[in-house]
C-alpha positions as CSV (number, residue, x, y, z in Angstrom):
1,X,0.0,0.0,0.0
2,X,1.4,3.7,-0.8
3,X,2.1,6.5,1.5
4,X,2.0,9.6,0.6
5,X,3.3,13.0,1.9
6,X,1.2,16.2,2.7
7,X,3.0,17.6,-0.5
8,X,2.0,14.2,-2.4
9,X,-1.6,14.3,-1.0
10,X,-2.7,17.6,-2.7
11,X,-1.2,16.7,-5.6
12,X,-3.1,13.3,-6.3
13,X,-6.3,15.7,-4.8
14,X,-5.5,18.5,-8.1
15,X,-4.7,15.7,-10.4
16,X,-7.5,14.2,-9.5
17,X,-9.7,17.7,-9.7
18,X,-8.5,17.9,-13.2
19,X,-8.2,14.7,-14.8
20,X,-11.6,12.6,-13.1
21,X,-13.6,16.2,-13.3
22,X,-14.3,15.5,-9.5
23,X,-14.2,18.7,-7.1
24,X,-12.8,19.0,-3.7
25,X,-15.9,19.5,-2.5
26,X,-17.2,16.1,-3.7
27,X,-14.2,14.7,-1.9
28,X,-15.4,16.2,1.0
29,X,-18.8,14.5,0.9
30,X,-17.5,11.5,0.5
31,X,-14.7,12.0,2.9
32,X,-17.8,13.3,5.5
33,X,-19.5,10.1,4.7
34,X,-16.6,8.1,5.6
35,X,-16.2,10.1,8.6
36,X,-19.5,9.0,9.9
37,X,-19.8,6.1,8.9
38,X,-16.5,5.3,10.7
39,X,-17.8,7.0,14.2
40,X,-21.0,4.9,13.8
41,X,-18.9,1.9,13.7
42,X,-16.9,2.8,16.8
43,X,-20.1,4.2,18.5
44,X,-23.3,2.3,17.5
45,X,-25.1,3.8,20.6
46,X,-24.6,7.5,22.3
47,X,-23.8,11.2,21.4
48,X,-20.6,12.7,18.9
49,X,-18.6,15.9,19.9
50,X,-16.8,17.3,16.7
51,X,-14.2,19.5,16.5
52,X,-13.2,21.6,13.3
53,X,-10.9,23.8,12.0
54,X,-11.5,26.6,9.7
55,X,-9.6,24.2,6.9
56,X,-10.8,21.5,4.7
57,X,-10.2,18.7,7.4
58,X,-12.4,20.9,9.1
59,X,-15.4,20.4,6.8
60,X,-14.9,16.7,6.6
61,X,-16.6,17.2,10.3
62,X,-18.9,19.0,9.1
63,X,-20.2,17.1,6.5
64,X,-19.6,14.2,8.9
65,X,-22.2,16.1,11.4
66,X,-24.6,16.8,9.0
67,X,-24.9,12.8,8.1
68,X,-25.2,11.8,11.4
69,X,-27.9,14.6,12.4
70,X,-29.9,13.0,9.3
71,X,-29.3,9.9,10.9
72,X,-30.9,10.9,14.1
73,X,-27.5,10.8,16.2
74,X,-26.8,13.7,18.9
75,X,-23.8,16.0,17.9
76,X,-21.9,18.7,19.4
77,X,-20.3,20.2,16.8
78,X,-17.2,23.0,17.7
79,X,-15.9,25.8,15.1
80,X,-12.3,26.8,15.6
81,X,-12.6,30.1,13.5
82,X,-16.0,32.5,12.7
83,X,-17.8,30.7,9.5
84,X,-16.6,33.8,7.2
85,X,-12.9,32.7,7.8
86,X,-13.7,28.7,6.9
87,X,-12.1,27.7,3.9
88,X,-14.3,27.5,0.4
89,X,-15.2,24.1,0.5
90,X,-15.6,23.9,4.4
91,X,-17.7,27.4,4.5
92,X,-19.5,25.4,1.3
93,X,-20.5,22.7,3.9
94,X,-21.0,24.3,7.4
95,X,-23.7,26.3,4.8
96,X,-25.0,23.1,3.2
97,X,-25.7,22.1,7.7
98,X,-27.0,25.2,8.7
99,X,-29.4,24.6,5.5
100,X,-30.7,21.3,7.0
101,X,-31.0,22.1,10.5
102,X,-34.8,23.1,10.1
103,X,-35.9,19.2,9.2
104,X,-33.9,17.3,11.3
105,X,-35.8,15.7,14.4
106,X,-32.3,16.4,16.9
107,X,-30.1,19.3,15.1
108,X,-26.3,19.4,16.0
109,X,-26.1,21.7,18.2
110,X,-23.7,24.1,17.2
111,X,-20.9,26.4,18.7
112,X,-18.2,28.4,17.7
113,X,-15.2,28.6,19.7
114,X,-12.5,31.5,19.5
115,X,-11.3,31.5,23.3
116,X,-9.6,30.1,26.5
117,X,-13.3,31.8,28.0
118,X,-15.2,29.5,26.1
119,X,-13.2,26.5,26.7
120,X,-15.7,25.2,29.7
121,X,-18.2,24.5,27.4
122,X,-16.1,21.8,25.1
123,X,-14.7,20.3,28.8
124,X,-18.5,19.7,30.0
125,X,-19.5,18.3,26.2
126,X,-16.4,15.9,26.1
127,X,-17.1,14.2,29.4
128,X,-20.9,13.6,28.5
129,X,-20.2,12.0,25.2
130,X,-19.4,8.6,23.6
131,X,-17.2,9.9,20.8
132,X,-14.6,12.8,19.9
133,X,-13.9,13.2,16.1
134,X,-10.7,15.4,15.6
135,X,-11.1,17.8,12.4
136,X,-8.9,20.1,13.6
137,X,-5.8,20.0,11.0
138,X,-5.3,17.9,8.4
139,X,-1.8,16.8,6.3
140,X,-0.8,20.3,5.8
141,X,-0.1,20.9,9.7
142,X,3.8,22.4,10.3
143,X,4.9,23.3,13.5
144,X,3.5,23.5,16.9
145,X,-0.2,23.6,17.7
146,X,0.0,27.0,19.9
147,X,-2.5,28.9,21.8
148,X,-6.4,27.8,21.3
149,X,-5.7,24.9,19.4
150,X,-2.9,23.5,21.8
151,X,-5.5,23.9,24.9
152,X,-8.3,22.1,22.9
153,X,-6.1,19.2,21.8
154,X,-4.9,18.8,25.8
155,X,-8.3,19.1,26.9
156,X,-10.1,16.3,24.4
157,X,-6.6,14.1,25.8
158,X,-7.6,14.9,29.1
159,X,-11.6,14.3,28.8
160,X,-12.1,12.5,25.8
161,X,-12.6,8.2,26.1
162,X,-12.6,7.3,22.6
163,X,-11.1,9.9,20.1
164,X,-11.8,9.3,16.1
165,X,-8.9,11.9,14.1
166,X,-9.6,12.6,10.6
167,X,-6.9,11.6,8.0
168,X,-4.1,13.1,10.8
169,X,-4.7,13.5,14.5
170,X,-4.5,16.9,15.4
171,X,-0.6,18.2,16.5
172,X,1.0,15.6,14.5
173,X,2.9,16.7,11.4
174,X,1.8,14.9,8.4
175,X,4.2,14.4,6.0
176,X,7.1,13.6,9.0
177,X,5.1,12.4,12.1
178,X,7.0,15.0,14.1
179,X,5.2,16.4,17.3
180,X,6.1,19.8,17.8
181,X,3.8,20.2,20.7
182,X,0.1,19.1,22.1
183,X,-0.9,16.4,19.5
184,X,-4.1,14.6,19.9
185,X,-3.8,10.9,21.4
186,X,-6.6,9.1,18.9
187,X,-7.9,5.5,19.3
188,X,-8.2,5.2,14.9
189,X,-7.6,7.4,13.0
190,X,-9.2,7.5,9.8
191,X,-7.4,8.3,6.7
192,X,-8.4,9.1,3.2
193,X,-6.9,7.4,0.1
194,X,-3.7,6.0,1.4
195,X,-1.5,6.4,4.3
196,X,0.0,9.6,5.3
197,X,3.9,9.1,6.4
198,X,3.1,11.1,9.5
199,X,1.3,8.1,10.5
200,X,3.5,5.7,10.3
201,X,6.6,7.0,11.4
202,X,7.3,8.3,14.8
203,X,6.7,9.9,16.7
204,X,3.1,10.0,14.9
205,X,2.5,6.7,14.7
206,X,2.4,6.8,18.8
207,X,-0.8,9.0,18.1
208,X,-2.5,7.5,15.4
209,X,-4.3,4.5,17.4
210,X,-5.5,1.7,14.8
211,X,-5.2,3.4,11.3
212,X,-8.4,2.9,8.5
213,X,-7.6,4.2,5.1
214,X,-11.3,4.9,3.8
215,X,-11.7,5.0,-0.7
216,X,-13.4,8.0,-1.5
217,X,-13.2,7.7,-5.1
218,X,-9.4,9.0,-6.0
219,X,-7.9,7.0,-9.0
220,X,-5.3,4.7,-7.4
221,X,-2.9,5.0,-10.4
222,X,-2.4,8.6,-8.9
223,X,-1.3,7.3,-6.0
224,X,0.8,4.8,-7.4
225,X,2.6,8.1,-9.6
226,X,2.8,10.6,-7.0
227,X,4.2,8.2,-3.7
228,X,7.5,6.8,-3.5
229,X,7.1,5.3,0.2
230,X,5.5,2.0,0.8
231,X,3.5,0.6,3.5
232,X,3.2,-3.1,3.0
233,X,0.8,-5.3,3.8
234,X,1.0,-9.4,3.7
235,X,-0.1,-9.6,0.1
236,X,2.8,-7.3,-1.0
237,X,5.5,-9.8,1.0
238,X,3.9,-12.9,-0.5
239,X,3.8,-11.7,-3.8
240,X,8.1,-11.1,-3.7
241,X,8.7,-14.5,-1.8
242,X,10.6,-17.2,-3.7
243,X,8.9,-20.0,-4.7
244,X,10.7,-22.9,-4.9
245,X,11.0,-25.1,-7.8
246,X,10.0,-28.3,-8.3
247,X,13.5,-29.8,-8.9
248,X,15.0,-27.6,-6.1
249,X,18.2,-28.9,-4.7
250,X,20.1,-27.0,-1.3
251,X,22.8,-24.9,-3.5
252,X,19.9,-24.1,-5.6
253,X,17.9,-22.0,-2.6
254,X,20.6,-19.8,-1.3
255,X,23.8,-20.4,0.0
256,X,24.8,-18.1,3.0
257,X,28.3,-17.1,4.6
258,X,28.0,-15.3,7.9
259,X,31.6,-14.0,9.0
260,X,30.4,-13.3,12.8
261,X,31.3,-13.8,16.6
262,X,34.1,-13.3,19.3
263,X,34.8,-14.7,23.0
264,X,31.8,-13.8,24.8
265,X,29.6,-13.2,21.5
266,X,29.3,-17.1,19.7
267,X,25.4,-16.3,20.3
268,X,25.1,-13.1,18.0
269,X,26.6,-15.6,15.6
270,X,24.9,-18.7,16.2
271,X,21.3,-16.4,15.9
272,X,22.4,-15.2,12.8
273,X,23.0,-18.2,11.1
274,X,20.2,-20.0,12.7
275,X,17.5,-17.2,11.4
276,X,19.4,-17.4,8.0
277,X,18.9,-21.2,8.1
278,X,15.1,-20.8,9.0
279,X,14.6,-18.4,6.6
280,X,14.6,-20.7,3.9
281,X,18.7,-20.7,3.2
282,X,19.9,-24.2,2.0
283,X,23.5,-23.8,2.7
284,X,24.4,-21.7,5.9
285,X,28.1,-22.0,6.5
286,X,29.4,-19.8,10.1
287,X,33.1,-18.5,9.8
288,X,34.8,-18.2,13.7
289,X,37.5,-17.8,15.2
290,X,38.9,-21.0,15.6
291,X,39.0,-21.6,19.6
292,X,35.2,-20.9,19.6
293,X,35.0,-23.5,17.0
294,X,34.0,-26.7,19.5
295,X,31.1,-24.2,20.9
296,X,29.3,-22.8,17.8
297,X,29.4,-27.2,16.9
298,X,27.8,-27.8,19.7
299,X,25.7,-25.0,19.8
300,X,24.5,-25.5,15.5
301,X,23.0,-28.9,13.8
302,X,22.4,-27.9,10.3
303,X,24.7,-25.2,10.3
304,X,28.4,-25.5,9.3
305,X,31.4,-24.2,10.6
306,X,34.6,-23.2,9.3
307,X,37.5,-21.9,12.3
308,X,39.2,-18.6,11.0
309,X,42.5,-17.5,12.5
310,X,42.0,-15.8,15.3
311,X,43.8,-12.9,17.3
312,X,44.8,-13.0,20.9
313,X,41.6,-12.0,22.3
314,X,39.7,-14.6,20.5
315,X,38.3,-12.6,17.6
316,X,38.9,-13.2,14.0
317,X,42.3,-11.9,12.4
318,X,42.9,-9.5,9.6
319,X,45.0,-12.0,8.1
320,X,42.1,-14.7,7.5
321,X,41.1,-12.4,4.8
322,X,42.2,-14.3,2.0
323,X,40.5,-17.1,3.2
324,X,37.2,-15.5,3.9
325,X,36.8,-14.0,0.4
326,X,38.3,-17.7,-1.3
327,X,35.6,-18.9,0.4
328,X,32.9,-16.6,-0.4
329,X,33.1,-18.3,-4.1
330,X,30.8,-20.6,-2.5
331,X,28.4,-18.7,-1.8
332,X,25.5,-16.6,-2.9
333,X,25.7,-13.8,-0.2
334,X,27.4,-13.0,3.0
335,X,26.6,-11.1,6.4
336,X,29.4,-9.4,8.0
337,X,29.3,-7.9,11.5
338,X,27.4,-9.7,14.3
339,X,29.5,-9.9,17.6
340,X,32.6,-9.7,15.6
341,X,34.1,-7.1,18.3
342,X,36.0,-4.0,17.3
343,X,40.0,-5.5,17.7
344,X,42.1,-3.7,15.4
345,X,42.8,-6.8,13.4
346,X,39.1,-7.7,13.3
347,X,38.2,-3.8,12.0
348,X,41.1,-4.6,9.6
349,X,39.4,-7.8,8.5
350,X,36.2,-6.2,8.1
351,X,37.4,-3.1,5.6
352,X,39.2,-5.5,3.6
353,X,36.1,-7.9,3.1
354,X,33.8,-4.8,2.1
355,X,36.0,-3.6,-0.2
356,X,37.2,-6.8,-2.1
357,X,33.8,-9.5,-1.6
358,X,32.0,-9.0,-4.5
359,X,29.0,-10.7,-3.0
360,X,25.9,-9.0,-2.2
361,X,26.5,-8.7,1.6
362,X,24.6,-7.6,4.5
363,X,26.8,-5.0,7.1
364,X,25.6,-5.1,10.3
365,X,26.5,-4.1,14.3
366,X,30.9,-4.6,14.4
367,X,30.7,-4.8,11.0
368,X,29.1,-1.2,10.6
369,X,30.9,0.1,13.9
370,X,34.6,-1.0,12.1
371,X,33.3,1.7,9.3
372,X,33.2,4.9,11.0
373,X,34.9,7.2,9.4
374,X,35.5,5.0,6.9
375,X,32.4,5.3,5.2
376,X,34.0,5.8,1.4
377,X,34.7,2.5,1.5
378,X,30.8,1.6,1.2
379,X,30.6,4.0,-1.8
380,X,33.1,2.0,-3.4
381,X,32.0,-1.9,-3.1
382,X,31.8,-3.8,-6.5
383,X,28.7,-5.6,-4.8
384,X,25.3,-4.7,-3.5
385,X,25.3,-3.8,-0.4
386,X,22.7,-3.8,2.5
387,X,23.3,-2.2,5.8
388,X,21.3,-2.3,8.9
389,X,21.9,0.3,11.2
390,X,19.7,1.5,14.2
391,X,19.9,5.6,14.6
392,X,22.8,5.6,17.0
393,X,25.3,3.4,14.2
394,X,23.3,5.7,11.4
395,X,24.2,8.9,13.4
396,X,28.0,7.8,13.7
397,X,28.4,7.0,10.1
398,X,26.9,9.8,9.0
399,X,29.0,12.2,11.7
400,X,25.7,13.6,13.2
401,X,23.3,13.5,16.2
402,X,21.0,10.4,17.2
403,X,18.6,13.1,18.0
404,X,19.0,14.5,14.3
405,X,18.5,11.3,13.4
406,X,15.1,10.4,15.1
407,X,13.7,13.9,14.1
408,X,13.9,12.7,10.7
409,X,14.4,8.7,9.6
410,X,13.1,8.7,6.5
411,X,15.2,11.6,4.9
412,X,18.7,10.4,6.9
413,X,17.8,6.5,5.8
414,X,17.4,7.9,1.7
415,X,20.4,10.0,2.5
416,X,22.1,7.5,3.6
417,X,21.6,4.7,0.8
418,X,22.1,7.3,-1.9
419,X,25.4,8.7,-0.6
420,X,26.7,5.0,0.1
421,X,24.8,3.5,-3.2
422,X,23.1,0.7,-1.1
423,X,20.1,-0.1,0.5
424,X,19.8,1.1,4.4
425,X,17.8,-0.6,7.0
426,X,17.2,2.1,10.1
427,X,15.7,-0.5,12.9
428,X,13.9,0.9,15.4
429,X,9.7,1.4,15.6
430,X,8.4,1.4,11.7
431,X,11.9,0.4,10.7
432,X,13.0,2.4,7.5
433,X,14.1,0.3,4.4
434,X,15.5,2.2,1.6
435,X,17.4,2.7,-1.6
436,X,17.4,6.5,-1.8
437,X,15.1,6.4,-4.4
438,X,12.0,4.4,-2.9
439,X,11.7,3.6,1.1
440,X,9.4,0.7,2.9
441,X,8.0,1.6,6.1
442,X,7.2,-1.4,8.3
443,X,3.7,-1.8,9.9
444,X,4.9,-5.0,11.8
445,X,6.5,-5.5,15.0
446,X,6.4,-4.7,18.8
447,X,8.3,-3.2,22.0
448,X,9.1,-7.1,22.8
449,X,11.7,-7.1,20.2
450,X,13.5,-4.6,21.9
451,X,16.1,-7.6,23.8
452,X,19.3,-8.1,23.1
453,X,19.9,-10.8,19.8
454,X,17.2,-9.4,17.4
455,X,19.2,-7.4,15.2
456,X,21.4,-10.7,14.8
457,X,18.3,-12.3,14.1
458,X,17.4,-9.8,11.4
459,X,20.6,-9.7,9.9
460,X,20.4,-13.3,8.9
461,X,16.3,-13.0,7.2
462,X,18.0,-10.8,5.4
463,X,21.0,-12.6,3.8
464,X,19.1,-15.2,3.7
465,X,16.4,-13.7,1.4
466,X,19.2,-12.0,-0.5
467,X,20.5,-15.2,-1.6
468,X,17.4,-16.4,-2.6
469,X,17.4,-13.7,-5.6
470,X,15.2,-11.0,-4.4
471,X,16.6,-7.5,-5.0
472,X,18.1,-6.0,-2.0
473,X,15.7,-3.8,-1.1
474,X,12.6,-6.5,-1.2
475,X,14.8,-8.8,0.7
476,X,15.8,-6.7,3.3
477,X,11.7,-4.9,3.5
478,X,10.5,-8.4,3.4
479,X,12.8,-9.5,6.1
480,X,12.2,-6.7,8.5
481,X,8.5,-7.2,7.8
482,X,8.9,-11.4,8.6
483,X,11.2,-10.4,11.4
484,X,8.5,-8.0,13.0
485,X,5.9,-10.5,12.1
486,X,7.5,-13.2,14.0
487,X,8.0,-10.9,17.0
488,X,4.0,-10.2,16.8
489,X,3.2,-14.0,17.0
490,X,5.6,-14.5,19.7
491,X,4.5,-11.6,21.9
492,X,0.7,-13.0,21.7
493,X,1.7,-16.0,23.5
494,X,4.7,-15.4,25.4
495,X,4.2,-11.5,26.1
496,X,6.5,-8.4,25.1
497,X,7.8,-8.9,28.1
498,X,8.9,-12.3,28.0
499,X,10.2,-12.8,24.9
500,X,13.7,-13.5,23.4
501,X,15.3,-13.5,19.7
502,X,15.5,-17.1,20.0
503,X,11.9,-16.8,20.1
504,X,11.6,-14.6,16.9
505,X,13.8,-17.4,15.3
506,X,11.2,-19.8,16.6
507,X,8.1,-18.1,15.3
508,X,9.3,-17.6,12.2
509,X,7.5,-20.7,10.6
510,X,4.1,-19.5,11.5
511,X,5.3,-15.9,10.0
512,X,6.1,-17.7,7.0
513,X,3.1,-19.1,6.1
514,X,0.5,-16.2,7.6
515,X,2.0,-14.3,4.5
516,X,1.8,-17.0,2.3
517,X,-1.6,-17.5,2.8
518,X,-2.2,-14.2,1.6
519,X,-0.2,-15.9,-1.6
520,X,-2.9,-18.5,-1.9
521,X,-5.5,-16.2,-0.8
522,X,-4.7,-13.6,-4.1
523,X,-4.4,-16.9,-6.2
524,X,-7.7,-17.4,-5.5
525,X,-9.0,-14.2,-6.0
């Protein structure tokens, strides 16, 4: 499913203005009638506040109030702004209520609201009603809600029980999901034509509740132009999956090489090859240092090992380079990085095996720390490249702030894989997947897989799915989304609290064949 910025939201709107001959102020009708029919869901019984701006999210409550009145629901409907300041299409249809208010059995009853004075009236109408539907701002929010609007988004978090925001909630930025300031805390949010970034990314998606993306009628080949951020959904993992042939033999399904582990660390490695092997890998072959060899054996069935030389503190040795890459003939990709430590000879190690493997690898943890301030050396690789940074590693490589970072994911992961030429993977909440040219948000996932192992659990999904044959930036989306998936299933029966990466490794199966039911389901269709 496609995202779209504020930016790419009003142009799909004017395209469609232009091209389909439909007017804003039909998609306000229909984006009212969504609205209500939405709150009905969420409130079968009981009475509506509604809250609108003088903008066009503002008139989608109004037209949502209307509907509802005609339906013989009780509304409360609250004007930010005197009706001669509304917008055209949202004066159009506060006009088009007033109009009706004369047949309906219970009117809205309606106030406007232009200061802190009147603020005791909203407070006693949001603790007497069932449901709050924020129309305050829509996409094109930038900045801080200040003033009026900051007081009447604290007070509906304060009051409100069950809050329905329109398309954004109110305080978030739409096009980044920052939060400058009050935002409103909604339990769905409901969304027009496809997903606004704001909403998946945090720290907006902490605001946005349970998302519903409603059709009201806009051409989804506009979308598809105008949006170069993704929001997949099962159907769109199943659909890149490899299928395995009939005749399929193990060298024929992926042969990974994961160059990994030091004293004290065999179990980032043995996670990493172990997820790479579940994954759907044929071949997965561990490189060690060679003391440590006797524990990853006992430690890995299917698995093989091959002992590396090995430095004084038990970690591998720049010299073992040769070896490495002779080896990596073998082999369709390789993952470099997990628990390698950062020894000089091991950093060493790792340069040399970015810049001469011309495998597709994956870079991740040691492997990214032993590039900082080395980072030309990921410009220049002869083979694709996939790194998987979280925004502290990002930050370092990129010689900026973690903070920086977080205040903007998306544009520092594109930064990042067009400057280095490869495809980034910023972990954290919605992890960030992108190329620099097109970027994959992730809607899977959960605070459980925040324990120490996942991102070596990760890291193998996706060399394993590289060496399967899908394009490095499906194989590491699809991974993070399997990955997240996995953690999902696991937390429902073990809790977020409870859980370990050997338990991601362990759900895996069942995250397998959720999305390939949505395979067979589409095959059906």
């Amino acid at each position: 499913m496609r995202a779209l910025s504020g930016r790419e939201m009003e142009e799909v709107e004017l395209r469609s203005v232009k091209t389909a001959g439909i007017s804003l102020s039909d998609l306000m009708e229909r984006a009212g009638a969504a609205v209500a029919r939405s709150a009905e869901r969420m409130a079968p019984e009981g009475s509506f506040v509604i809250i609108s701006g003088k903008g066009n999210n503002g008139g989608d409550g109004m037209v949502a109030a209307r509907l509802l009145a005609e339906r013989g629901r009780a509304v409360r409907l609250f004007v930010l702004a005197q009706p001669e300041t509304l917008s055209a299409e949202a004066k159009q249809a506060f006009e088009r209520l007033q109009e009706t208010l004369p047949r309906l059995q219970v009117p809205p009853e309606i106030s406007v609201l232009e200061s802190e004075k009147e603020l005791s009236a909203l407070r006693e109408a949001l603790a007497g009603t069932t449901l709050v539907i924020d129309c305050v701002f829509g996409f094109g929010l930038k900045g801080a809600a200040r003033g009026l609007f900051g007081q009447v988004i604290s007070l509906v978090n304060e009051e409100a029980r069950l809050v329905l925001s329109v398309d954004v909630p109110s305080g978030v930025e739409g096009g980044s999901g920052r939060v400058r300031g009050e935002a409103i805390r909604a339990t769905r949010t409901l969304t027009f034509t496809a997903p606004k970034l704001g909403l998946l990314v945090t720290p907006g998606a902490e605001y946005a509740g349970r998302i519903e993306v409603a059709d009201i009628g806009v051409d989804p080949e506009l979308v598809q132009k105008a949006g170069s951020v993704e929001w997949p959904q099962a159907r769109d993992i199943a659909l890149r999956l490899p299928k395995r042939e009939f005749d399929a033999h193990k060298k024929s399904v992926g042969r990974v090489l994961v160059v990994a582990g030091s004293v004290g660390m065999t179990g980032a490695a043995a996670m990493t090859a172990q997820a790479a092997m579940r994954a759907g890998s044929g071949i997965v072959t561990l490189a060690i240092p060679q003391s440590l060899n006797p524990i990853l054996e006992s430690k890995l069935t299917e698995v093989m090992t091959v002992p590396m030389p090995e430095t004084l503190s038990r970690s591998l040795l720049a010299s073992g380079a040769d070896a490495i890459i002779e080896l990596c003939s073998s082999f369709d990709a390789v993952v470099v990085g997990p628990g390698l430590s950062l020894n000089e000879s091991t950093v060493e190690l790792v340069r040399t095996l970015v810049a001469r493997v011309p495998l597709p690898m994956v870079l991740d943890a040691d492997g990214l720390n032993a590039v900082v301030n080395k980072a030309e050396l990921l410009k220049k690789r002869k083979g694709e490249l996939i790194v998987t940074p979280h925004s502290g590693e990002l930050a370092r490589l990129l010689s900026t702030t973690t903070a920086e970072v977080q205040d903007d994911r998306v544009g520092y992961a594109k930064r990042a894989a067009s400057e280095w030429r490869s495809t980034v993977v910023l972990k954290g909440a919605g992890t960030i997947t992108s190329d620099g040219v097109f970027t994959v948000v992730n809607p899977t996932g959960n605070p459980g897989l925040a324990t120490a192992g996942t991102g070596d659990v990760l890291s193998g999904i996706v060399g394993s799915l590289l060496a399967q044959g899908l394009e490095p930036l499906w194989a590491a989306a699809s991974a993070v989304y399997l990955h997240g998936l996995a953690g999902d299933l696991a937390a429902r029966e073990l809790t977020e609290h409870c859980m370990l990466a050997s338990d991601v490794i362990s759900f895996l199966p069942k995250a397998f064949r959720r999305v390939e039911r949505a395979r067979e389901r589409e095959k059906v269709g």
